[in-house]
C-alpha positions, 0 to 999 in steps of 0.5 A: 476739570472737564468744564475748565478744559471746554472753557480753555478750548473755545479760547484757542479756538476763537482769539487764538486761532480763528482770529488770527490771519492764516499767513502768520507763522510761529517759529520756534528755535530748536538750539540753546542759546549757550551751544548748539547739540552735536546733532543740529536741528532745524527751527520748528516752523508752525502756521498759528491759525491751523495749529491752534484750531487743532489744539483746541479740538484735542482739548475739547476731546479731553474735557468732554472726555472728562465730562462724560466719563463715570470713573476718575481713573485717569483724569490726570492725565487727561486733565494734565493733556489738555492743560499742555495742550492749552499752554502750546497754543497760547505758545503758538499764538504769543509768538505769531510773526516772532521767534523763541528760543524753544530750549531757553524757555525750557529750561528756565522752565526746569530751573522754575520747577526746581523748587517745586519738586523739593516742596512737593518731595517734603509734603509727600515726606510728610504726609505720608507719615500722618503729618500735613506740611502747610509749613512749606513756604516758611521753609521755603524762605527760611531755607533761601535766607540763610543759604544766602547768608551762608554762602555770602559770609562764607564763600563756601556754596555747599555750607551754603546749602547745608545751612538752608536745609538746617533752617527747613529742619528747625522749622520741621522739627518746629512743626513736630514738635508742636503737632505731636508733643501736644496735639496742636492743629497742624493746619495752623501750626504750619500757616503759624510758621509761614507767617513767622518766617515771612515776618523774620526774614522781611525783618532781617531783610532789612537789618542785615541784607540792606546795610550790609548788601555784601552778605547778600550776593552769594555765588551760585552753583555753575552748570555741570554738562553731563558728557553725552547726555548733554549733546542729545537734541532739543532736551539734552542742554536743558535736563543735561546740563543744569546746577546740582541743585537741578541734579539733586532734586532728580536724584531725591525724586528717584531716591525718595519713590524708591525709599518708600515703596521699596524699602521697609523703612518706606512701609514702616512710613506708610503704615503709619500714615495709614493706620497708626494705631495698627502700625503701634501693635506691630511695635512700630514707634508712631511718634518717632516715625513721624518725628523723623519724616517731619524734619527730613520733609524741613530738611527737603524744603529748605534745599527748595528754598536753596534752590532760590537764592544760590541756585537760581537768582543769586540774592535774597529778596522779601517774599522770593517763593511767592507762594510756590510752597503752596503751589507744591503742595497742589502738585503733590495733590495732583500727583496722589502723594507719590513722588513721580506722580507729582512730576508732572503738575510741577513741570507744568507750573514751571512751565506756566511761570517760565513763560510769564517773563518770556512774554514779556520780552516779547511784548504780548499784548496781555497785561502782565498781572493776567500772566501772573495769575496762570500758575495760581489759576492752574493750581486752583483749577487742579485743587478744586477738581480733584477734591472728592477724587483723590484719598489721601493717606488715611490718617493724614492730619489725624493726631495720635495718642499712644495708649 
């Protein structure tokens, strides 16, 4: 990770910064496009060169720093530093000589790392009862398709939502079902149901959606302005006032740290991710246990998938999460199997894929395959870090035979 911090430092340092003509000036508008805060705030005006020359120096401090150091404790949030770091002077220099809505770009942002949050809650959900979730991207599509019918057929948003997170149970369950009734691989079984869900909804895709285009044009939740809140400066309109979809996948965030780490229930889960075998002596049902955090890990991600169709895009289309569900699985990596800690690395891919379509209305000069490519990037550049440094739980994957 240090090495890629180094290598992401020269390029800030060189096209970004000292290529630059030292009058261009980057300007960023600090008032969302729908209502300015109670409080009015001037554009954040920046000169490119000098800027980006001094990003690239706090970011080769962070990649020696990482270097250098013997011990991983807080690598990711040096890594995670550097990274913002890296993404900020790519901002400054795409927007040399032009203008960005600083709070726009935010908050597609947010609404792009929606998804992600659901992903990575059920792969924590998950795996911290002993069962890896490769499954996540089918889910993803399962649950966007048939919200997106739902809804369409219906009118109704919240049966909508209520039959995407349904479609993530059944392939939870699917996944439960085949991994601990008779000890499948779990790796396989959960690319088995991407694969199959992929297939299914491109299929149905173009048996329903496509003759029959009216099913597939569903309402999407409106934004809920939170009074107050939403008034405050720069972040209010983007965290404070979004859909309940963005709302709900806060409120799991906070409800699924506190779940398992301050609750018996939550124990009881850990134990059995752990140590099963010791979590079974104290009467603990290991099978039921992991049953159960399975489907609700589906149930998770099909409201991922949700936030897709009826609360993002409005329509379904054929592979609409792009391997987000991996991607989410990389943050919960990232994030040592805990909720909050997965946070950040999600912010940052939504971050990453926001600005691919924002500069592409600017007409950045970079093809937009190479723009494209920097979340995945990123998520490689993550993975590939932290393996060795991060222990998962330990009988995560493990399957369990009752004595």
């Amino acid at each position: 990770m240090g090495a890629f911090l180094l290598a992401l430092a020269v390029i800030m340092l060189v096209p970004f910064g000292l290529n630059v003509p030292s009058a261009l000036r980057s300007t960023f508008v600090l008032n969302n496009v729908l209502g300015a805060p109670a409080i009015s705030v001037g554009d954040l005006v920046q000169p490119t060169r000098w800027v980006s020359v001094g990003l690239a120096l706090g970011c080769a401090a962070a990649g020696v720093l990482l270097v250098a150091r013997r011990r991983p404790g807080g690598a990711y949030l040096v890594f995670s530093l550097g990274s913002v770091l890296f993404l900020w002077s790519f901002l400054v220099w795409a927007d040399r000589g032009r203008s960005i809505n600083l709070d726009s770009l935010l908050e597609e942002s947010l609404l792009y790392a929606t998804p992600i949050v659901y992903g990575s809650l059920s792969g924590v959900l998950c795996e911290r009862s002993g069962v890896i979730n490769i499954g996540i991207e089918g889910q993803f599509l399962a649950g966007a398709f048939l919200g997106a019918l739902v809804a369409s057929a219906s009118g109704d948003l919240w049966l909508g939502a209520l039959s995407g997170a349904a479609a993530g149970a059944l392939f939870g369950w699917v996944l439960a079902f085949l991994a601990l009734r008779y000890g499948a691989d779990q790796i396989i079984v959960g690319i088995l149901i991407d694969a199959f869900a992929l297939g299914l909804t491109n299929y149905l895709l173009q048996q329903i959606f496509t003759p029959y285009p009216s099913l597939n044009s569903p309402n999407v939740f409106r934004a809920l302005a939170i009074p107050g809140l939403h008034s405050i400066p720069i972040l209010g309109p983007v965290v404070f006032d979004q859909n309940i979809v963005v709302y709900g996948a806060m409120v799991l965030l906070v409800a699924v740290n506190v779940a398992l780490f301050r609750t018996r229930w939550g124990l009881r889960v850990r134990a059995v991710g752990e140590h099963p075998e010791a979590g079974s002596t104290v009467g603990i049902h290991v099978i039921s246990v992991r049953y159960r955090n399975v489907i609700l890990g589906g149930v998770v991600a099909g409201l991922g998938g949700v936030a897709f169709t009826i609360g993002d895009y409005g329509q379904f289309s054929s592979d609409m999460s792009s391997g987000l569900g991996f991607v989410a699985l990389a943050a919960m990596i990232f994030g040592r199997w805990r909720p909050f800690g997965a946070l950040g690395a999600t912010l940052l891919f939504g971050f990453a894929i926001a600005l691919e379509s924002f500069l592409g209305v600017l007409n950045v000069n970079i093809p937009s395959s190479f723009l494209a490519m920097a979340p995945y990037v990123i998520t490689i550049a993550v993975v590939a870090g932290l393996v060795g440094r991060v222990r998962p739980p330990g009988a995560d994957g493990a399957p369990y035979r009752p004595e």
